[in-house]
Structure formats: structure tokens, C-alpha cells
C-alpha positions in Angstrom: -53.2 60.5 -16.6 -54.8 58.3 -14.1 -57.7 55.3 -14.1 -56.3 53.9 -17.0 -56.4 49.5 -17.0 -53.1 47.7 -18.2 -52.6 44.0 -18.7 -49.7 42.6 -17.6 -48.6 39.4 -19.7 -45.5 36.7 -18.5 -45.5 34.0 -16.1 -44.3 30.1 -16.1 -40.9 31.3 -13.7 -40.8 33.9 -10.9 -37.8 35.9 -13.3 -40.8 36.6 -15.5 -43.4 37.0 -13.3 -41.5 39.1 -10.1 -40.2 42.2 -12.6 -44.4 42.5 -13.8 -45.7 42.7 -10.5 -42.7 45.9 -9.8 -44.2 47.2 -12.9 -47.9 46.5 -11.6 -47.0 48.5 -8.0 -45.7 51.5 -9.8 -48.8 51.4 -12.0 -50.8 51.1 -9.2 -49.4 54.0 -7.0 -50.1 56.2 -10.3 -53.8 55.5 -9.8 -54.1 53.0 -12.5 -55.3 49.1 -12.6 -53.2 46.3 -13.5 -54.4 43.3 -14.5 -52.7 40.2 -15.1 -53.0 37.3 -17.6 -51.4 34.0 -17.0 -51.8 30.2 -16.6 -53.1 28.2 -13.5 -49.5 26.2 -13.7 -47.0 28.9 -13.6 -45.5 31.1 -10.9 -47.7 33.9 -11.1 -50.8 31.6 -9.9 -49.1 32.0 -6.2 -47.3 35.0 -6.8 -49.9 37.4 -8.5 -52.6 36.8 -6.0 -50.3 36.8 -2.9 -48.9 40.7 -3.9 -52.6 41.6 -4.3 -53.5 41.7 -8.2 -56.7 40.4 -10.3 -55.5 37.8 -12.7 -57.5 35.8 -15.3 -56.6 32.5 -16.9 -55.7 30.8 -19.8 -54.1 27.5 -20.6 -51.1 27.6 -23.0 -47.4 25.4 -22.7 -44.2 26.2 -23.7 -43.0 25.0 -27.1 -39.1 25.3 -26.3 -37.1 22.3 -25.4 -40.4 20.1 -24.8 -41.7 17.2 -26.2 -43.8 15.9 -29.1 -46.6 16.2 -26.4 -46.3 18.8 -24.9 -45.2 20.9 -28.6 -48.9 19.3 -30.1 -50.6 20.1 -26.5 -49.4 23.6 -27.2 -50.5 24.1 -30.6 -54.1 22.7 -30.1 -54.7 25.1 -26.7 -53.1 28.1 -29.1 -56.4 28.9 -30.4 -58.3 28.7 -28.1 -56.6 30.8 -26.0 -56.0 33.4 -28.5 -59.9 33.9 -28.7 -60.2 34.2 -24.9 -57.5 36.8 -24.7 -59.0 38.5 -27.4 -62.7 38.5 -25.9 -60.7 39.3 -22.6 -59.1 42.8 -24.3 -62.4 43.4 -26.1 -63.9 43.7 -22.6 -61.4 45.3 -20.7 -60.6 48.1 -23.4 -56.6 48.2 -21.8 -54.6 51.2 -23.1 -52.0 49.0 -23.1 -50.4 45.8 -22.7 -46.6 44.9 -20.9 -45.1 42.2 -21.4 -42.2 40.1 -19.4 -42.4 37.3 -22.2 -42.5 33.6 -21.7 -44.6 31.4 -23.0 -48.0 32.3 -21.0 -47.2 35.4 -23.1 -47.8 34.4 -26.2 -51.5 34.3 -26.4 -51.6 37.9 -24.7 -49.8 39.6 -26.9 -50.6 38.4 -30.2 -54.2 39.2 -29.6 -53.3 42.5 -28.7 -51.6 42.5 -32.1 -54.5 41.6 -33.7 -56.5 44.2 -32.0 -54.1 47.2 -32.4 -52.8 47.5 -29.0 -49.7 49.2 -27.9 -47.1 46.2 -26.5 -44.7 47.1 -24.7 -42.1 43.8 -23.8 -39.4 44.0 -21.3 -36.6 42.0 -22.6 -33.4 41.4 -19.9 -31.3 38.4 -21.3 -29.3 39.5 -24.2 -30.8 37.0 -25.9 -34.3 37.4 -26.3 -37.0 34.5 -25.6 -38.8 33.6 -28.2 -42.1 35.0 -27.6 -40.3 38.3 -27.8 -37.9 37.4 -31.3 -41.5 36.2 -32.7 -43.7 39.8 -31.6 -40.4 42.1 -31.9 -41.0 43.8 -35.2 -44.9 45.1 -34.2 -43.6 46.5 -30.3 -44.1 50.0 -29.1 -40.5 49.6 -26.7 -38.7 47.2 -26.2 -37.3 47.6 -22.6 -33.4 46.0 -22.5 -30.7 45.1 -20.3 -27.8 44.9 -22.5 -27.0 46.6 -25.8 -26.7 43.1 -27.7 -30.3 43.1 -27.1 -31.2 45.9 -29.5 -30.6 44.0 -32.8 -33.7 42.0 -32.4 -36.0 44.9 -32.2 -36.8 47.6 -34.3 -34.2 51.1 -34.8 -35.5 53.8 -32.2 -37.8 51.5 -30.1 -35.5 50.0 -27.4 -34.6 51.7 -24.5 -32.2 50.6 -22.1 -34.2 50.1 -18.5 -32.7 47.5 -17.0 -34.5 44.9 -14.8 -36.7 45.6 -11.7 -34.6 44.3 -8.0 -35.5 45.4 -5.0 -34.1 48.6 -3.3 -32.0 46.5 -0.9 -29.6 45.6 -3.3 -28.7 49.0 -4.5 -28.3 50.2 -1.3 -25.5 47.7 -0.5 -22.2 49.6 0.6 -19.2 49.1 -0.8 -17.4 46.3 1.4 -14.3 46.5 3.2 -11.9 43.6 3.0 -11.0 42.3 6.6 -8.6 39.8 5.4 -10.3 37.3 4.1 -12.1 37.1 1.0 -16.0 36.2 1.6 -17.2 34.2 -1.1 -20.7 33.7 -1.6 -22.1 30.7 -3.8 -25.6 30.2 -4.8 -27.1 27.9 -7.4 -30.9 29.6 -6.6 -33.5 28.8 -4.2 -33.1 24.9 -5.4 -29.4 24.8 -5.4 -26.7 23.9 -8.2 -25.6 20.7 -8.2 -22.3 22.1 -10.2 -22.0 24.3 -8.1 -22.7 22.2 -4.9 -19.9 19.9 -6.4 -17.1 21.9 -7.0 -17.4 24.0 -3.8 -17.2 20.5 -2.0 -14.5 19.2 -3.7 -12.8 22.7 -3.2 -12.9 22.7 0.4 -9.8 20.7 0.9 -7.7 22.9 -1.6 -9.1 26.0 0.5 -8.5 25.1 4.3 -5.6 27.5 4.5 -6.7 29.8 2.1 -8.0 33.8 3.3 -11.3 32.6 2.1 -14.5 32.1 4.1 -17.3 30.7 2.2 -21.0 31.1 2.4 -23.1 28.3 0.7 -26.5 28.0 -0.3 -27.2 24.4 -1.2 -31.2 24.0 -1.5 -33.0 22.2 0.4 -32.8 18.8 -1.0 -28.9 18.7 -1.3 -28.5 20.4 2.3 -28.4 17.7 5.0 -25.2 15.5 3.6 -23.5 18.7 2.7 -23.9 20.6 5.9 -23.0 17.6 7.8 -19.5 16.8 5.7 -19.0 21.1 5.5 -18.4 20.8 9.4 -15.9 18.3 9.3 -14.2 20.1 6.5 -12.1 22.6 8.2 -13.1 25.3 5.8 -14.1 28.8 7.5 -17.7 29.8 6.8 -21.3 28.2 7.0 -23.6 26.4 4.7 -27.3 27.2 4.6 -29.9 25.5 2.6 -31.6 29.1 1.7 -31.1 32.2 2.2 -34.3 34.8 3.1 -32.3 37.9 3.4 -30.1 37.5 0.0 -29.2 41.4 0.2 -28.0 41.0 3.6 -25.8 38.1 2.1 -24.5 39.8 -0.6 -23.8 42.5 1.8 -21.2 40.2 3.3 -19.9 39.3 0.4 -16.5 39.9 -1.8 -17.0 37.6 -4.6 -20.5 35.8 -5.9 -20.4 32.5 -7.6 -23.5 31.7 -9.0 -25.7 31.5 -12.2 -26.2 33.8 -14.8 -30.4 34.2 -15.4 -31.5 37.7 -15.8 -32.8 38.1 -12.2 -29.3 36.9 -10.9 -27.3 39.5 -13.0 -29.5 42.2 -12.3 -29.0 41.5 -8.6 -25.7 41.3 -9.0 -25.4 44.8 -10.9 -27.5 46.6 -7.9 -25.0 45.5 -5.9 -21.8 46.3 -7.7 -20.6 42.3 -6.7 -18.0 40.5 -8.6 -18.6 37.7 -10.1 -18.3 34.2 -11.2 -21.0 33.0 -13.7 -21.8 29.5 -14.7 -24.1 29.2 -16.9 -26.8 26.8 -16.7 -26.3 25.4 -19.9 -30.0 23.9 -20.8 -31.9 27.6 -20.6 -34.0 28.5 -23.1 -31.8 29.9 -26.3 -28.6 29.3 -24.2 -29.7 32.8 -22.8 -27.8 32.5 -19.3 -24.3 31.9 -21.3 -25.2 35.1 -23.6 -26.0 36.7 -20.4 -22.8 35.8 -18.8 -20.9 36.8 -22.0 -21.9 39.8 -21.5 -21.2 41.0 -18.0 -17.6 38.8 -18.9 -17.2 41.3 -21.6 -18.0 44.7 -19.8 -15.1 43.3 -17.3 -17.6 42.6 -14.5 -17.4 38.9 -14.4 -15.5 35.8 -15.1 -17.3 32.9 -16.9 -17.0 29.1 -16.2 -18.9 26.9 -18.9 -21.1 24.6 -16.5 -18.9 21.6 -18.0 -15.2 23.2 -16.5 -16.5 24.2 -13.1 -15.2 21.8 -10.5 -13.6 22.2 -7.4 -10.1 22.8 -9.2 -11.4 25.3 -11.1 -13.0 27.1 -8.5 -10.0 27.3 -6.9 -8.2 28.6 -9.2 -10.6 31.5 -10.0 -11.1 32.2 -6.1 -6.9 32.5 -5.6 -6.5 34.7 -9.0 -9.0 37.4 -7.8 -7.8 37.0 -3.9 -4.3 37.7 -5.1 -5.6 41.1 -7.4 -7.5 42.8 -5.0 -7.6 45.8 -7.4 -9.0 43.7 -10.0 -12.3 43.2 -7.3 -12.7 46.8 -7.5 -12.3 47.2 -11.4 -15.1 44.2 -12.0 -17.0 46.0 -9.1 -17.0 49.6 -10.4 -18.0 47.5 -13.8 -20.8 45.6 -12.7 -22.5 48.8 -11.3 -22.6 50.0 -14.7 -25.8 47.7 -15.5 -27.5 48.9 -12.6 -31.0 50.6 -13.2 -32.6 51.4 -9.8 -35.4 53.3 -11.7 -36.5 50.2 -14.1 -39.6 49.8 -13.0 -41.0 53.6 -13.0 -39.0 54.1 -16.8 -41.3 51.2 -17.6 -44.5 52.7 -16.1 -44.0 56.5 -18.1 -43.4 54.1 -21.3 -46.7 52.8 -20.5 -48.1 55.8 -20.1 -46.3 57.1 -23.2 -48.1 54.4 -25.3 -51.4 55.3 -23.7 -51.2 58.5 -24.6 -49.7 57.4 -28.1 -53.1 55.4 -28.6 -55.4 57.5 -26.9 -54.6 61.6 -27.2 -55.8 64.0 -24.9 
């Protein structure tokens, strides 16, 4: 089966719009033509382009945590972009649609509703968005990273794929201690400012500790922190992003970061302990459920946003530096949601519902 066109539906943050464009590669080394769907405002207007993919446009907003405005902005381009989408899928004739969800996905996959398209969604916080809680009842698959996940879909239509990361993470050896325990902290490309917090105020509690820490700030916070880290005493480096983030967490014993989907599935590839805090304004709390999760499993230990200071840093670093087998436990645990193969499982399900559609 080859030559057939998919459209690929998610955009607004690069966690929604990275995994599609995996998906669109593999789709594209089977011979087939992915075709994108997004707004003009979200990531995908940079990313989709850059990696080499047609894209066409629509104008929609989010309606979670937003304003009055923005919620009646919403609403009125609904409509309108409903009927685009559907003149869109009249012309392209796809045998199938994918979905990353998010809100430039709404449009997309309601008018392949309406047309009797296959929909395939790829769902990786255990708590679905709510694009994909709204269109879960009518999908072909629903694509999953945790087991909580399956209650919002359909019996017999989940699968459990995982997210799409790329192949440097998985093939991250295991790391042997030298000592010290190397503790990596990143609150994302733009920083945490919890997270920047707590690992300042925890640098004067750490100064004789076996811990070297590795710290991306973002850009913005970088200059005063750099500058006070090098008076600090503290053993390790602070950088205000980090290009090669495999090679980082390479280096690394222990990550303290968010919990998003992308982060967690990075963190799986890589069999990396973990400390999770939460960004507690996501969408549907979805980072705490995600965090919950991997806590649960025994691959993580979870900070509410509101507790993590440089105290309780601390006092999570010393309790895993003095239970080294307890590393390897939440290591061994964390591989367990690793699924280097998420992005092909998702291109046979496409296939699967082409051929579902369209027998030979």
C-alpha cells in the first residue's frame, strides 16, 4: 500500500506538533503524502515547513483556560473553519486522518467525522485533552501512553504506542556512578522559575554534598543565575539551553524537571530517574496525572509545584544519593514506558484504517 494522502491534525505547542511530523517521516518513507492542517499562530507554522511538509491553514483558538475573548473568538471562527476543513477533505480524498490533538485539532477532526473518515488520535498524557475526551467515542485507535488513558476511549480501540522521541535517547547507556551523583534540572527550553528557585536556594545546603548539578535556566533567567552559580561553591555548571539534551541526559543520574508528555517520554527512552514537578496550570492538570503516573509505576518521585524549594530538593537529592539501589529500581521502572517503535505502530494503524475504509 503506497501513494496514499494522510492529514495530519495538532499544533499550538511543539509536544503536539514534533510527535506528527515522526509520524509524517515514517509515512513518507512508506511512499505515502502527509499533509498537515494547522493555524498560522502555533508551532507547527515554523516547525512543519522547516522538516519539509505541505501545510494548509485555518484559524481556530483554544477554549481552555482563556478568556471571555478569546472563548467567543473561538466559537465564531469554529464554523468557519469547519467548512474549510471539510472542502479541504472533500478535495484531498485522505484515507485517513491522525491526530496529536490540541486545539488546531478540533476543526480537522470533526469534519472528518462528518465525512466518515477514519481518525486515528494519539493520546500521551493520561489525561486526555479535550479535543480528544470530545471525539473519543467515534475514533478508529486511540494511540496511549499509560493504561489510565484507556477509560476515555472505546473497549478494543486503544493500543498502547507510546510517544515518538528521538533514537538518541534510547540509545543512552546505562550510567556508571563515579562518586558523585549528577543531577540534571530542566524546567524546558524557557526555564522553571520553581525550579530555578529551589536549585538556587539549594546550593548552599549542597556544597559538600557528592552531587554535581547541571542546570538549564532559559535564557531570560540565565545571566544573574550563572553569575551568583559561580560564586556558589557548588560542583557543576549552569547553561541557559541545552542543544544536545541526550548527551545531557547521558551524563546524568537523576532528572529534575517537569512532567509534559514529551518530557516523560524522554525520560522513559532513557531509563532516567526522576523528579517531577508538575506545572500546575496545564491544560486538565494533565502534567500532575502524568507524574502520578510514572510516581506510581515506581519510576519517579513527585513534588507538587507549591512544595518544591530548595529544602525540599534537598531532601529528595540526599534520600536517592543515600539508596543507590533505589536509582536502579526507578531506572529499570521508567524503561518500562519506553516505546522506540511509536512512530511506525502508528503508521501500520494508519494503514490499517486505510485499508479498513478502502479494501483491496
Amino acid at each position: 500500500m503506497a501513494g496514499l494522502t494522510f492529514v495530519m491534525a495538532g499544533g499550538g505547542t511543539g509536544g503536539h506538533v514534533i510527535p506528527a511530523i515522526a509520524v509524517a517521516r515514517e509515512l513518507c518513507a512508506r511512499g505515502h503524502r502527509p499533509l498537515f492542517i494547522g493555524t498560522k499562530t502555533g508551532f507547527e507554522a515554523k516547525l512543519v515547513p522547516a522538516a519539509g511538509f505541505e501545510i494548509e491553514w485555518i484559524e481556530i483558538g483554544g477554549l481552555k483556560n482563556v478568556g471571555f475573548g478569546q472563548t467567543l473568538r473561538t466559537l465564531t471562527q469554529m464554523p468557519v473553519s469547519l467548512a474549510r476543513v471539510r472542502r479541504l477533505l472533500g478535495r484531498l480524498k485522505p484515507a485517513a486522518v491522525f491526530s496529536m490533538g490540541g486545539f488546531a485539532a478540533g476543526p480537522v477532526v470533526l469534519a472528518a467525522i462528518s465525512r466518515g473518515l477514519s481518525v486515528v488520535v494519539m493520546e500521551p498524557n493520561a489525561m486526555p485533552g479535550l479535543t480528544n475526551r470530545q471525539i473519543g467515542r467515534f475514533v478508529f485507535r486511540a494511540l496511549v501512553s499509560f493504561p489510565e488513558t484507556e477509560r476515555w476511549f472505546p473497549a478494543g480501540r486503544t493500543e498502547i504506542t507510546g510517544l515518538p522521541v528521538r533514537a538518541e535517547f534510547f540509545r543512552i547507556a546505562p550510567r556508571i556512578r563515579d562518586g558523585k551523583l549528577n543531577v540534571l534540572i530542566t524546567g524546558g527550553s524557557r526555564g522553571s522559575r520553581t525550579l530555578n528557585n529551589a536549585a538556587r536556594e539549594a546550593w548552599a545546603l549542597l556544597r559538600e554534598a557528592p552531587v554535581r548539578l547541571v542546570h538549564q535556566t532559559g535564557v531570560d533567567a540565565y545571566g544573574e543565575i550563572a553569575s551568583d552559580f559561580a560564586a556558589s561553591g557548588v560542583d557543576g555548571e549552569v547553561r541557559a539551553f541545552i542543544e544536545d539534551m541526550p548527551a545531557a541526559f547521558a551524563e546524568a543520574d537523576l532528572v529534575v524537571c517537569r512532567s509534559g508528555a514529551g518530557a516523560v517520554a524522554e525520560l522513559a527512552a532513557a531509563a532516567k530517574p526522576s523528579i517531577l514537578v508538575p506545572f500546575p496550570f496545564a491544560a486538565d492538570d494533565h502534567q500532575r496525572k502524568n507524574a502520578e503516573a510514572m510516581a506510581r509505576a515506581g519510576a519517579a518521585r513527585l513534588v507538587p509545584d507549591k512544595e518544591m524549594n530548595g529544602a525540599r530538593l534537598v531532601e529528595e537529592i540526599h534520600a536517592l544519593t543515600e539508596r543507590p539501589a533505589l536509582l536502579e529500581e526507578m531506572s529499570a521502572n521508567a524503561r518500562k514506558f519506553a516505546h522506540p517503535d511509536a512512530a511506525r505502530r502508528a503508521a501500520d494503524v494508519l494503514e490499517e484504517a486505510a485499508r479498513v475504509r478502502q479494501p483491496t
